[in-house]
Each structure stands twice: as structure tokens, then as C-alpha cells.
C-alpha positions, 0 to 999 in steps of 0.5 A: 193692439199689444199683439201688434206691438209685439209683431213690430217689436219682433220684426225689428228683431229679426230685420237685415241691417240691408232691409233697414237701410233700404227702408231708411233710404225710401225705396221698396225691394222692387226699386232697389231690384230694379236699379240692381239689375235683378229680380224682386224675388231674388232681392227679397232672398238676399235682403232676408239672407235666404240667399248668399251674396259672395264677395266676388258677386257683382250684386254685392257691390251694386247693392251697396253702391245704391245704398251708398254704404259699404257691402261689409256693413250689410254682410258677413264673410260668407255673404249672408245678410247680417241682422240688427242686433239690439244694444246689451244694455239700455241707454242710460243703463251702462255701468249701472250696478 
């Protein structure tokens, strides 16, 4: 049981800001693939940012027209899926001494 818990705890981790949004959305990599226009095998190299979505690239824009969010909130200048980054500081902590 707490080895799961750390798996689930380290995926988090390690999501793409566009993987979570998909899953917020309901729709498997193989939907979103589909309404895009292009594979489930070159989706999930986006969504893990094994593959760069250039501004210019007509995906980006796709993905973030289904996703309904804009492309700057899912990549970075060079078109790398950006990751969740977990607060500094836990809720309730801030400015605590």
C-alpha cells in the first residue's frame, strides 16, 4: 500500500501540465489524438515532452483548442510540455516563521 502511495505521489511529480489537463477534461490520449489529427503514439511523446510542439506547429494549436486553454499554458517557448510544479510552501504554511 505505501509503495503505491509513492508511485501516485511521484507520478504527480512528474505529469505534464497538458496530461493533467486531458485527464480533467475526460479524455484518453487516444480521444484527444483522434480530435487532433494525429497519432496515439505521437500525442503521448507530446504529452510526456519526449516531442516539441513548435509555436508554428498547427498541433499546438489544435491541442489547445480542444483542451480549451491557451498553448502558452501547456508549453514552453521552445515547445516542450511543461510539468506540474508543486507549491513552495504548504497551504496554511506561508510566512510562517
Amino acid at each position: 500500500m505505501a509503495a503505491n502511495l509513492v508511485r501516485k505521489r511521484t507520478r504527480l511529480a512528474t505529469m505534464t501540465i497538458l496530461e493533467l489537463t486531458r485527464r480533467l477534461r475526460g479524455l484518453s490520449q487516444a480521444r484527444l489524438a483522434h480530435l487532433i489529427g494525429t497519432s496515439h503514439d505521437k500525442f503521448g511523446r507530446i504529452e510526456r515532452g519526449l516531442r516539441l510542439v513548435p509555436a508554428h506547429d498547427p498541433l499546438r494549436g489544435a491541442i489547445a483548442g480542444v483542451l480549451q486553454i491557451p498553448a502558452e499554458c501547456l508549453f514552453d517557448e521552445k515547445g516542450s510540455a511543461l510539468e506540474v510544479t508543486a507549491p513552495s510552501t504548504a497551504p496554511g504554511r506561508q510566512g510562517a516563521a
